[in-house]
PDB file of N, CA, C and O in Angstrom:
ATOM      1  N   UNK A   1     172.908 155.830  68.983  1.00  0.00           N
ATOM      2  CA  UNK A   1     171.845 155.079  68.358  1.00  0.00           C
ATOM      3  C   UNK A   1     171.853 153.660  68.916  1.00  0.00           C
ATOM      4  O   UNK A   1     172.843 153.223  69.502  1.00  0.00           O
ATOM      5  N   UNK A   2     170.651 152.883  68.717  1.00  0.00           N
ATOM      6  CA  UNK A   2     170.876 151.586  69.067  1.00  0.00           C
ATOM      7  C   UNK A   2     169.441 151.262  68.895  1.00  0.00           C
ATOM      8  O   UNK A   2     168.626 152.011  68.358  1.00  0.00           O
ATOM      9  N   UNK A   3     169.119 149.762  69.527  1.00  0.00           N
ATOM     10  CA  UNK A   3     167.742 149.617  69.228  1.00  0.00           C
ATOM     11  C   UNK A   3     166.693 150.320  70.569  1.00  0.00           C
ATOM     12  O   UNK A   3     166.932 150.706  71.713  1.00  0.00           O
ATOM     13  N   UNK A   4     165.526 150.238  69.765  1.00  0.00           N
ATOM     14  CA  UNK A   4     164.252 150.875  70.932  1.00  0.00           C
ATOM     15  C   UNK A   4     163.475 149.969  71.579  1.00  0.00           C
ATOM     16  O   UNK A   4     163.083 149.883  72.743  1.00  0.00           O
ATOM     17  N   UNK A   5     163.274 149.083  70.268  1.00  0.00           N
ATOM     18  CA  UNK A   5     162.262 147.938  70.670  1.00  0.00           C
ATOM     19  C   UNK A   5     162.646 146.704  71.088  1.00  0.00           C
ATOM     20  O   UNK A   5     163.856 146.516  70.965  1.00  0.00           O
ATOM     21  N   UNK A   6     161.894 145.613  71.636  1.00  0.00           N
ATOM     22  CA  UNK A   6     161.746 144.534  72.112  1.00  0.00           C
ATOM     23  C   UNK A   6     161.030 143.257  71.710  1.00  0.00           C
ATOM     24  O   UNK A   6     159.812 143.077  71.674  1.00  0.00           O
ATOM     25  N   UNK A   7     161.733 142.640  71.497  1.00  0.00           N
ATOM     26  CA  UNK A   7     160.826 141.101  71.193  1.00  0.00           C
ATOM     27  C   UNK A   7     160.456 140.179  72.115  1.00  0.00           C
ATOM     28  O   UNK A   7     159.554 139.352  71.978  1.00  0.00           O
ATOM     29  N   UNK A   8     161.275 140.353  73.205  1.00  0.00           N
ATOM     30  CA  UNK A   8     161.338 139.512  74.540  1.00  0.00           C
ATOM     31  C   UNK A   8     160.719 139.994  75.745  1.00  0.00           C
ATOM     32  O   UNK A   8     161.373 140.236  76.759  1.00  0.00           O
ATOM     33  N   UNK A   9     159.566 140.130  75.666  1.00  0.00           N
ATOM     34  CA  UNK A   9     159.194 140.761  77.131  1.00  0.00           C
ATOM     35  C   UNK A   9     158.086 139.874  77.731  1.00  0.00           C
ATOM     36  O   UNK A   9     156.992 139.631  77.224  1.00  0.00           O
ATOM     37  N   UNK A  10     158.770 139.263  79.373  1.00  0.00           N
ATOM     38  CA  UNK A  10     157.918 138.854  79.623  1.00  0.00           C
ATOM     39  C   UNK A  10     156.666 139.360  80.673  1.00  0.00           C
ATOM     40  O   UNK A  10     156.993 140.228  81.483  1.00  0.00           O
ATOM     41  N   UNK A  11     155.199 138.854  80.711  1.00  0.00           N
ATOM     42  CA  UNK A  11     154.307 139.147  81.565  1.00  0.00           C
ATOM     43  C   UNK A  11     153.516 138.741  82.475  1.00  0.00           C
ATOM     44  O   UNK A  11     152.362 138.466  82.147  1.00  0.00           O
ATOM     45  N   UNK A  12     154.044 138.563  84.208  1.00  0.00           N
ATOM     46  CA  UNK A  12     153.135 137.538  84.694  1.00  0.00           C
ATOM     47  C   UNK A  12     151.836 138.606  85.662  1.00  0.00           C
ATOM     48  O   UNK A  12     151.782 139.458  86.550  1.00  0.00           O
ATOM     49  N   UNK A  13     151.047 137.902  84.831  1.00  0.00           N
ATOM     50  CA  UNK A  13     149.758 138.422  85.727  1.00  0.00           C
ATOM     51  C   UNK A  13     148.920 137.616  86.952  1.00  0.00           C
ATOM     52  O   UNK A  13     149.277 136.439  87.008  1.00  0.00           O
ATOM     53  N   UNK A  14     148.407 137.795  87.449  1.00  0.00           N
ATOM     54  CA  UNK A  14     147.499 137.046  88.554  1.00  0.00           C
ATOM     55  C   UNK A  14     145.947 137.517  88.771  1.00  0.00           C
ATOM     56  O   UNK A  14     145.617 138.686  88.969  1.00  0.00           O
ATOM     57  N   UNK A  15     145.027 136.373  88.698  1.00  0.00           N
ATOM     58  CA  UNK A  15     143.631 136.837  88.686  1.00  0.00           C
ATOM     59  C   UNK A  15     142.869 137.068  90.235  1.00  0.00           C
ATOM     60  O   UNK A  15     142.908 136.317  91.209  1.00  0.00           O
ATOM     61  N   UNK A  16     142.489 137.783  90.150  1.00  0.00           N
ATOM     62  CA  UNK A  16     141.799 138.773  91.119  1.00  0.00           C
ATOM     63  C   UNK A  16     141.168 137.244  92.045  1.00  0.00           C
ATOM     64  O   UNK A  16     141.546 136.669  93.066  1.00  0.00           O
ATOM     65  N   UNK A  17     140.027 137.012  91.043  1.00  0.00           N
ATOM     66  CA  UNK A  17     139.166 136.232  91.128  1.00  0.00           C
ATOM     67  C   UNK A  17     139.764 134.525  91.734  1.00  0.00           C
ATOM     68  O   UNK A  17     139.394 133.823  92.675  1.00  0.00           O
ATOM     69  N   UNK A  18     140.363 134.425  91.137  1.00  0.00           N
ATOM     70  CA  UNK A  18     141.050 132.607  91.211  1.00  0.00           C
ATOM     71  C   UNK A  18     142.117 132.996  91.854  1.00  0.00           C
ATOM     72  O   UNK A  18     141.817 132.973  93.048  1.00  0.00           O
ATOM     73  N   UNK A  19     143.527 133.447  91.684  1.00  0.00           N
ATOM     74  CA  UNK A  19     144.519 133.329  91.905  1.00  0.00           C
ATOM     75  C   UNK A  19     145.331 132.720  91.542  1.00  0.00           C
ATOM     76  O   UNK A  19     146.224 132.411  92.331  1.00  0.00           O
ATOM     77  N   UNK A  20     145.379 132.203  89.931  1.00  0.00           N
ATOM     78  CA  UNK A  20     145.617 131.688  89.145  1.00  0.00           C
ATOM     79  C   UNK A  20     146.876 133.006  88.269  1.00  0.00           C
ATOM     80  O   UNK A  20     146.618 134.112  87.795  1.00  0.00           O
ATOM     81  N   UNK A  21     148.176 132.274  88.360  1.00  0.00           N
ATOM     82  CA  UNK A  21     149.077 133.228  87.356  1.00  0.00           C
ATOM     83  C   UNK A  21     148.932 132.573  86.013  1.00  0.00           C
ATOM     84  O   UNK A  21     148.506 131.434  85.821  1.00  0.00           O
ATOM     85  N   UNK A  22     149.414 133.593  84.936  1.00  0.00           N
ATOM     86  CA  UNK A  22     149.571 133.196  83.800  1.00  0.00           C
ATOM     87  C   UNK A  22     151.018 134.359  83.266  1.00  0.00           C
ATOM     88  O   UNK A  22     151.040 135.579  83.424  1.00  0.00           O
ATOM     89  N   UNK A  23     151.830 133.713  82.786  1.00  0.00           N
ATOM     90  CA  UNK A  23     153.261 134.313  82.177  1.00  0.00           C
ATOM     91  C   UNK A  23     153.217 134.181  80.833  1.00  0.00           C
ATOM     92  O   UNK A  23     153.083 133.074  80.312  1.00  0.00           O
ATOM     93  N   UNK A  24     153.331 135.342  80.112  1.00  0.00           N
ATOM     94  CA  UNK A  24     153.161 135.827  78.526  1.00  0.00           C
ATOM     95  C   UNK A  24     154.396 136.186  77.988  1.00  0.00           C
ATOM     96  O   UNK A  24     155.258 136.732  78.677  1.00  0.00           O
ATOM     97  N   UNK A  25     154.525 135.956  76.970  1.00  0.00           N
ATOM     98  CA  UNK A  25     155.813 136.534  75.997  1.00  0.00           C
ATOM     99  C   UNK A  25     155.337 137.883  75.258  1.00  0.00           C
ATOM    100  O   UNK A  25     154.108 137.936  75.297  1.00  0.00           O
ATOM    101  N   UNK A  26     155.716 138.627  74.814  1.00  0.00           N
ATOM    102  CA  UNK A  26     155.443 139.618  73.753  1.00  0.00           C
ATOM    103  C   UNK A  26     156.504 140.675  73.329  1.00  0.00           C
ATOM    104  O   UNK A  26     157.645 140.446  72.928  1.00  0.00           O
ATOM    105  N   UNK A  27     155.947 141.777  73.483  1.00  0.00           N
ATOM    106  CA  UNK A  27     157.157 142.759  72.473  1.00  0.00           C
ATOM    107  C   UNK A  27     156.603 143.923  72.836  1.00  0.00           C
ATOM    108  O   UNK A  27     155.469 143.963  73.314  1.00  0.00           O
ATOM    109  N   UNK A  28     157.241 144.843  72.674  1.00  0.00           N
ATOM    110  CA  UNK A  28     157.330 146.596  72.719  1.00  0.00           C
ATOM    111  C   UNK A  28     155.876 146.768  71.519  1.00  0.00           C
ATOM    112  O   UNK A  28     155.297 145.956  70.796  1.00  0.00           O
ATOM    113  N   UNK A  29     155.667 148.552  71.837  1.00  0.00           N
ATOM    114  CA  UNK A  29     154.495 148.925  70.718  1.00  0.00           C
ATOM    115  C   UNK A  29     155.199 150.435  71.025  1.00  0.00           C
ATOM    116  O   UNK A  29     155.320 151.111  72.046  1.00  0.00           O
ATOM    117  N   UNK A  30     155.593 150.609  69.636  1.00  0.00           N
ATOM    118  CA  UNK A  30     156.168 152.183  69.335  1.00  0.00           C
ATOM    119  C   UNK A  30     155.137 152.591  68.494  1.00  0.00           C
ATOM    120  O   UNK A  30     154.364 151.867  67.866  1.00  0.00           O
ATOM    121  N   UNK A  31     155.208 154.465  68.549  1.00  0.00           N
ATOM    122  CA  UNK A  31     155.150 154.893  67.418  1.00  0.00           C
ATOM    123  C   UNK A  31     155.756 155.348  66.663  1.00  0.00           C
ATOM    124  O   UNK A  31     156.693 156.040  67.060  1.00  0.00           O
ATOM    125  N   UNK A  32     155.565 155.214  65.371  1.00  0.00           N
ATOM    126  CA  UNK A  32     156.586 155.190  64.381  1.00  0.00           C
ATOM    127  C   UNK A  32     156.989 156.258  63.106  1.00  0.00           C
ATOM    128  O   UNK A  32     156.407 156.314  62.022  1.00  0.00           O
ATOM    129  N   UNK A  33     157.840 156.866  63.428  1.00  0.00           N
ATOM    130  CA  UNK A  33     158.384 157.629  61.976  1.00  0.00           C
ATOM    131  C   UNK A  33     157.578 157.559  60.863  1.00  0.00           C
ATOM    132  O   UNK A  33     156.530 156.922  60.761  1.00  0.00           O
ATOM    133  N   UNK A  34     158.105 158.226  60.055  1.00  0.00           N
ATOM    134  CA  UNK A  34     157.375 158.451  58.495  1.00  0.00           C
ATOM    135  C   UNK A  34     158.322 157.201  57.717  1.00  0.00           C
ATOM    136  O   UNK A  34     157.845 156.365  56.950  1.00  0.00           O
ATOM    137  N   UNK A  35     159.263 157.265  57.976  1.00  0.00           N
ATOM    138  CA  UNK A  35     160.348 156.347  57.482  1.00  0.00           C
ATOM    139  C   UNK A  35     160.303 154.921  57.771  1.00  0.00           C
ATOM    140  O   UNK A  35     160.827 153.908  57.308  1.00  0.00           O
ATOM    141  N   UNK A  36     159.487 155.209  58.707  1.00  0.00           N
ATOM    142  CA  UNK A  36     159.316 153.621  59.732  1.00  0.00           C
ATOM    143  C   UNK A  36     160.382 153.065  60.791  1.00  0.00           C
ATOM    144  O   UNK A  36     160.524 151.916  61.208  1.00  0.00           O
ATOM    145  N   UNK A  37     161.025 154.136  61.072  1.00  0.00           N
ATOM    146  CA  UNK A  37     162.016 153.553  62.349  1.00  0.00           C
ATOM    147  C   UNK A  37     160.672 153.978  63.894  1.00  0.00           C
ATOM    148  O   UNK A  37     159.794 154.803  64.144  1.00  0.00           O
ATOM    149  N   UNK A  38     161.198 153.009  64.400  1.00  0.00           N
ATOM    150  CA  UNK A  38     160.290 152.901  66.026  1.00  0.00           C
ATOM    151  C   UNK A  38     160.614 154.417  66.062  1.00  0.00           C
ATOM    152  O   UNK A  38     161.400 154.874  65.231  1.00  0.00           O
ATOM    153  N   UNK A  39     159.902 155.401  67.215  1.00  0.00           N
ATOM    154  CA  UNK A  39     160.495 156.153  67.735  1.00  0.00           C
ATOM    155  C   UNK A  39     159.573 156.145  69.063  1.00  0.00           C
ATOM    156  O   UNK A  39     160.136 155.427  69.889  1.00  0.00           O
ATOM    157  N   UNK A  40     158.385 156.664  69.571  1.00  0.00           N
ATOM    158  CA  UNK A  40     157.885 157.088  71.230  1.00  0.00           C
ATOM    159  C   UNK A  40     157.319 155.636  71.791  1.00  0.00           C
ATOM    160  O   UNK A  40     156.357 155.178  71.175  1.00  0.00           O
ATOM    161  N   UNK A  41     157.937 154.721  73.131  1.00  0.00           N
ATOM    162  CA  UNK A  41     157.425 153.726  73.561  1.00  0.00           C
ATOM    163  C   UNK A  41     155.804 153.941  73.806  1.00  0.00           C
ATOM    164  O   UNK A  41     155.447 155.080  74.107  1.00  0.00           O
ATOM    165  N   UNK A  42     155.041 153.148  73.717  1.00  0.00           N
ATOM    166  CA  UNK A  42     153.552 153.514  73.814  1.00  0.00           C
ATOM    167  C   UNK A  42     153.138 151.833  74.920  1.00  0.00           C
ATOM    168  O   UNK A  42     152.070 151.743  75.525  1.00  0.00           O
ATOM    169  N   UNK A  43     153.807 151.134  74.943  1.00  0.00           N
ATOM    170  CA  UNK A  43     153.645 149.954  75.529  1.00  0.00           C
ATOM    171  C   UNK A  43     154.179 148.751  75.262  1.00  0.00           C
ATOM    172  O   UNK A  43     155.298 148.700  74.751  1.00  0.00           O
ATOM    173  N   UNK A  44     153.452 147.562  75.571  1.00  0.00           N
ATOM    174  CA  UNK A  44     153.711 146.154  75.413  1.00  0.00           C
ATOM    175  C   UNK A  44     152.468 145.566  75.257  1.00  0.00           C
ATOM    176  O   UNK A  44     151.502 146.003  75.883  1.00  0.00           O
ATOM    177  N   UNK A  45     152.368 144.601  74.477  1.00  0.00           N
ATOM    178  CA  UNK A  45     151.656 143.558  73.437  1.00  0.00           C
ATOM    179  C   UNK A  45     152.121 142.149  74.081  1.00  0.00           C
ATOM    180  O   UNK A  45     153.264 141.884  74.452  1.00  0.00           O
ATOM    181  N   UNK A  46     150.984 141.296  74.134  1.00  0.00           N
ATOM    182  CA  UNK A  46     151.032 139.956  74.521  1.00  0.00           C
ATOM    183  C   UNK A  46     150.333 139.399  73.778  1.00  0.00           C
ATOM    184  O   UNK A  46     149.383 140.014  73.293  1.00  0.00           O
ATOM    185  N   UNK A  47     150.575 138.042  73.439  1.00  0.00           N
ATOM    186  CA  UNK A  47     149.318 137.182  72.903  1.00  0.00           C
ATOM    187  C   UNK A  47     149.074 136.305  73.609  1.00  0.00           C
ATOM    188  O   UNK A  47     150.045 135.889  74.241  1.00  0.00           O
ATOM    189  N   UNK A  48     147.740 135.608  73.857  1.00  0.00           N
ATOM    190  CA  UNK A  48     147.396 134.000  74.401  1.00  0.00           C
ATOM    191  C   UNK A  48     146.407 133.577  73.601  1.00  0.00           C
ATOM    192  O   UNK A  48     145.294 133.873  74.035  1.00  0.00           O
ATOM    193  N   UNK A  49     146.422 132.728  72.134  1.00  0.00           N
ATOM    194  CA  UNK A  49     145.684 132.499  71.733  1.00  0.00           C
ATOM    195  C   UNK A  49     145.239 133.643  71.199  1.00  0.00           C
ATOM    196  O   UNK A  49     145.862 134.673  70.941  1.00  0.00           O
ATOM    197  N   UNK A  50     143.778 133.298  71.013  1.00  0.00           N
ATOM    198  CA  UNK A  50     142.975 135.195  70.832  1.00  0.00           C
ATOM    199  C   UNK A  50     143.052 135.745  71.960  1.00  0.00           C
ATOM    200  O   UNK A  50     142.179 136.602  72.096  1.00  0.00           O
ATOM    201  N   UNK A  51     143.758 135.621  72.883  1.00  0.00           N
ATOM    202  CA  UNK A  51     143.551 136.659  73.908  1.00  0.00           C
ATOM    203  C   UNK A  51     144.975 137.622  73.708  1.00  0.00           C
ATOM    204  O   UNK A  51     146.112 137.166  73.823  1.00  0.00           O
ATOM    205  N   UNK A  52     144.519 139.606  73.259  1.00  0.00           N
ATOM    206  CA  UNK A  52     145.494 139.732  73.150  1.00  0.00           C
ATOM    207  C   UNK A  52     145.722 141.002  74.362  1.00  0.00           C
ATOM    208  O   UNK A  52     144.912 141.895  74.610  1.00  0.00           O
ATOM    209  N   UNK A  53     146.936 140.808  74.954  1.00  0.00           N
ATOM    210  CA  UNK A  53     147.013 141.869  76.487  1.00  0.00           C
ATOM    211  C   UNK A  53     147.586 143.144  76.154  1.00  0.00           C
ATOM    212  O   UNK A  53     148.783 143.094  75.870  1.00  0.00           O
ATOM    213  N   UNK A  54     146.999 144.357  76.114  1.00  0.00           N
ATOM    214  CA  UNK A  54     147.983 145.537  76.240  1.00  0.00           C
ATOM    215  C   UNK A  54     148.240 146.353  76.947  1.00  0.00           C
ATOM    216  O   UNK A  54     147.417 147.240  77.173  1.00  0.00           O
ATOM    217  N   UNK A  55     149.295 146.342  77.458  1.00  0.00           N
ATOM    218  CA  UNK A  55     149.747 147.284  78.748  1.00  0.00           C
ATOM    219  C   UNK A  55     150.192 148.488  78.196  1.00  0.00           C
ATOM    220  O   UNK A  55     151.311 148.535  77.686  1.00  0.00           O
ATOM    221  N   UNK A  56     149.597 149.289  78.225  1.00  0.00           N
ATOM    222  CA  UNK A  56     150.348 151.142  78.169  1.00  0.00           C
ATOM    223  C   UNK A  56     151.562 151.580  78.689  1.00  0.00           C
ATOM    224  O   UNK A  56     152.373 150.876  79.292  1.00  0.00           O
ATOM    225  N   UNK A  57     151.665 152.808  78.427  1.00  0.00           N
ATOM    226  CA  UNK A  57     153.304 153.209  79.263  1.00  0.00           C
ATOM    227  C   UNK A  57     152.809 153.637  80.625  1.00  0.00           C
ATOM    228  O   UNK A  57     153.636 153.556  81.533  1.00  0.00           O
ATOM    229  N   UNK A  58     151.386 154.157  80.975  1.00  0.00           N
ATOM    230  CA  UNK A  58     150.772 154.477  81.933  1.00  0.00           C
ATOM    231  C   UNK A  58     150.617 153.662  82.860  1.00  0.00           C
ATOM    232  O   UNK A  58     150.763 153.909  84.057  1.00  0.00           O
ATOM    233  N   UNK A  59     150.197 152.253  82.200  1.00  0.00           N
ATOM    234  CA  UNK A  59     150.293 151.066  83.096  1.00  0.00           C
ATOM    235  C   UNK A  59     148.780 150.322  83.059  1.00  0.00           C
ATOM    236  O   UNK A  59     148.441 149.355  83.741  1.00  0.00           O
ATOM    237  N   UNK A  60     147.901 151.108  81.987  1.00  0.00           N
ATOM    238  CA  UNK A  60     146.415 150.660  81.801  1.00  0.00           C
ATOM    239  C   UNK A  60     146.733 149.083  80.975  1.00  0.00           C
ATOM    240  O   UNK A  60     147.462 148.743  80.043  1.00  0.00           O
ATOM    241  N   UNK A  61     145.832 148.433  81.812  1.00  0.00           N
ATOM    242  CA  UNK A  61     145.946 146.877  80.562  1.00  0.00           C
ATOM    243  C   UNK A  61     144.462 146.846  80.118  1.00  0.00           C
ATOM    244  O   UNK A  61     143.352 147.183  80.529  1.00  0.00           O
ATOM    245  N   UNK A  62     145.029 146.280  79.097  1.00  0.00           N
ATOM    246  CA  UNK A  62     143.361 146.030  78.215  1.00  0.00           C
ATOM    247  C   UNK A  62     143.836 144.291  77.796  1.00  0.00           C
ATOM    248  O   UNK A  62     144.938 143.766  77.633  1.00  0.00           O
ATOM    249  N   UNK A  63     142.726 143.874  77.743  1.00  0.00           N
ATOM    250  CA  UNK A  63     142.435 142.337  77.692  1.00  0.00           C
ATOM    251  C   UNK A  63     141.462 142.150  76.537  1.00  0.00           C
ATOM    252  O   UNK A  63     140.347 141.935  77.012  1.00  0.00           O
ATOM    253  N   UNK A  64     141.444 142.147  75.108  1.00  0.00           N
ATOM    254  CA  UNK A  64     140.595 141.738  73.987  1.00  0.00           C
ATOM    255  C   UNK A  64     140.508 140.452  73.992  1.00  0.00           C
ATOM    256  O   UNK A  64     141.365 139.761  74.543  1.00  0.00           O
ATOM    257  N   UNK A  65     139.638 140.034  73.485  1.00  0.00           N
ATOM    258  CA  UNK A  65     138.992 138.620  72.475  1.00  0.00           C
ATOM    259  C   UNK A  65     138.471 139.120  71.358  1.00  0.00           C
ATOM    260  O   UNK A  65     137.776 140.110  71.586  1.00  0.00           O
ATOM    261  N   UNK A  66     138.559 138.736  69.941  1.00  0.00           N
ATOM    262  CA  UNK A  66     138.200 139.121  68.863  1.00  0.00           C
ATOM    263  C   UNK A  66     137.746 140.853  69.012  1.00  0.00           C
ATOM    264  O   UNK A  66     136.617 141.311  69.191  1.00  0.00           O
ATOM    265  N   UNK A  67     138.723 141.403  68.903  1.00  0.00           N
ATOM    266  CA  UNK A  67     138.720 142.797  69.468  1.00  0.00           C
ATOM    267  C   UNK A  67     137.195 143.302  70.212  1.00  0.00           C
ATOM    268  O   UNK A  67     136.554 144.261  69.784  1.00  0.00           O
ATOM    269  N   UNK A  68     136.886 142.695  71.063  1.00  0.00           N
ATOM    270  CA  UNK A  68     136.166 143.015  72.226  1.00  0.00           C
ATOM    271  C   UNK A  68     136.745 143.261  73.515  1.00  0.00           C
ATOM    272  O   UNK A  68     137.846 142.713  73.477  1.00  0.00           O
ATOM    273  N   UNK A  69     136.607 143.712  74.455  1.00  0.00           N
ATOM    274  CA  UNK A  69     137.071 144.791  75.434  1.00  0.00           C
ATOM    275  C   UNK A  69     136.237 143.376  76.505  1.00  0.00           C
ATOM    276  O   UNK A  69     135.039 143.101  76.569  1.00  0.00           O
ATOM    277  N   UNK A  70     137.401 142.723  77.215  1.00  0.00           N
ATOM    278  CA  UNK A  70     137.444 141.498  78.665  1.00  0.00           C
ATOM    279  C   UNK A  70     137.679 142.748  79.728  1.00  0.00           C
ATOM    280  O   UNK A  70     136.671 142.866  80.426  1.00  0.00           O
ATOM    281  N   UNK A  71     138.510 143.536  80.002  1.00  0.00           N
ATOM    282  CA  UNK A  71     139.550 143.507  80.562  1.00  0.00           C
ATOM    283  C   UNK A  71     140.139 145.344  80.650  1.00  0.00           C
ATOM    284  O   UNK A  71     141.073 145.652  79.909  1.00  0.00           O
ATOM    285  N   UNK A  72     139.642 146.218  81.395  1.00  0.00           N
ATOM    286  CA  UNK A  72     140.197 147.245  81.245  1.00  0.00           C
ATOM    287  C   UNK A  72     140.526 147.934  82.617  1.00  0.00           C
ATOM    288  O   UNK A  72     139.686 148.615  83.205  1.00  0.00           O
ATOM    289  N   UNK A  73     141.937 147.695  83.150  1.00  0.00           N
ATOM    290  CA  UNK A  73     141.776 148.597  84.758  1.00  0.00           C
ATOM    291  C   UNK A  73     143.664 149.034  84.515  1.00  0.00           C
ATOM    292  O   UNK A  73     144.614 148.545  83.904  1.00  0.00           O
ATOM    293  N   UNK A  74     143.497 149.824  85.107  1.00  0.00           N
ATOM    294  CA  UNK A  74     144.886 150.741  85.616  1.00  0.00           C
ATOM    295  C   UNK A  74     145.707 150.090  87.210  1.00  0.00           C
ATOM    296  O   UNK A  74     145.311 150.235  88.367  1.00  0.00           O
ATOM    297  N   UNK A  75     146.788 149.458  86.764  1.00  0.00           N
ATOM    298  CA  UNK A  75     147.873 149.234  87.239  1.00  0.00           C
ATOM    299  C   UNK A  75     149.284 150.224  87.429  1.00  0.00           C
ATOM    300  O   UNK A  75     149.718 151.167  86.768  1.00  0.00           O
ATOM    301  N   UNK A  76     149.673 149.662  88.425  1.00  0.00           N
ATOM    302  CA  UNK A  76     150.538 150.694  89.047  1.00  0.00           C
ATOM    303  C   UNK A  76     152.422 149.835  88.391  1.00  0.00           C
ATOM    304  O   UNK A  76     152.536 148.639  88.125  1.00  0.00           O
ATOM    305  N   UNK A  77     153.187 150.515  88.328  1.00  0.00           N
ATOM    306  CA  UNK A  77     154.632 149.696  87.884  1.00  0.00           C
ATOM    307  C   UNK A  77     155.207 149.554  88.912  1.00  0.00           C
ATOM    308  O   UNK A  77     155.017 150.412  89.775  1.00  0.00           O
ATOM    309  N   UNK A  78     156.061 148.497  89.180  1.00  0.00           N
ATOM    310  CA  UNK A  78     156.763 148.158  90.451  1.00  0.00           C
ATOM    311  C   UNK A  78     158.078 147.840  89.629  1.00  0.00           C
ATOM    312  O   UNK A  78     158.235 146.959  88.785  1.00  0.00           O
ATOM    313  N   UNK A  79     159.064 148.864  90.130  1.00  0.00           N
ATOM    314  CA  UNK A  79     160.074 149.126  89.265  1.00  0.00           C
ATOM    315  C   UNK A  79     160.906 148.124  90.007  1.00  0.00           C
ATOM    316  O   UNK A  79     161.806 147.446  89.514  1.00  0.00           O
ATOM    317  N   UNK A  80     160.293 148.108  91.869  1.00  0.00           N
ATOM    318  CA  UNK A  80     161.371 147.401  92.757  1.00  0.00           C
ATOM    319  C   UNK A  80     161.936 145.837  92.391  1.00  0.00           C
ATOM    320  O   UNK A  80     162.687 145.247  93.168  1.00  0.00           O
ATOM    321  N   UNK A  81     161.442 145.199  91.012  1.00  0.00           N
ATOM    322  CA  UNK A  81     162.161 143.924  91.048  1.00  0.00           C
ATOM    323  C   UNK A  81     162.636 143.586  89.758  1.00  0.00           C
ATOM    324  O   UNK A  81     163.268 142.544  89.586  1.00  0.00           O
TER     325      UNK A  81
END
C-alpha cells in the first residue's frame, strides 16, 4: 500500500502561436472508490487563475475558462526526461 496521488506536479507548456512557456503546479485526478480512497489514475489538473488545464492519461489536454472549451488537442508523453 502507499499513496496514489499527487499534489506536486509540475507543467510546462509552450504556445504554438507565440512561443511563450508557462509552468503550472497541480495534482493527480483519480477515480475513486465507494469508500473514497483514490483508486484508477485518470490524469492531472492545473490551475492559472480561471484557466483550468487537464491532461488525461492518454495525453489529451483540455484548456477551460469558466468551463468553456479554449483548448482541446492530443499530445504525445515524452517519458525521455
Amino acid at each position: 500500500e502507499g499513496n496514489v496521488t499527487c499534489d506536486d506536479v509540475t507543467y510546462t507548456g509552450k504556445s504554438k502561436r507565440s512561443g511563450n512557456e508557462i509552468i503550472l503546479t497541480g495534482h493527480t485526478l483519480h477515480t475513486y472508490l465507494s469508500d473514497g480512497t483514490p483508486s484508477i489514475f485518470i490524469g492531472y489538473e492545473l490551475v492559472n487563475g480561471d484557466f483550468v488545464y487537464v491532461i488525461s492519461d492518454s495525453g489529451l489536454l483540455t484548456v477551460t475558462q469558466d468551463q468553456r472549451v479554449l483548448v482541446k488537442e492530443q499530445g504525445n508523453w515524452d517519458w525521455s526526461k
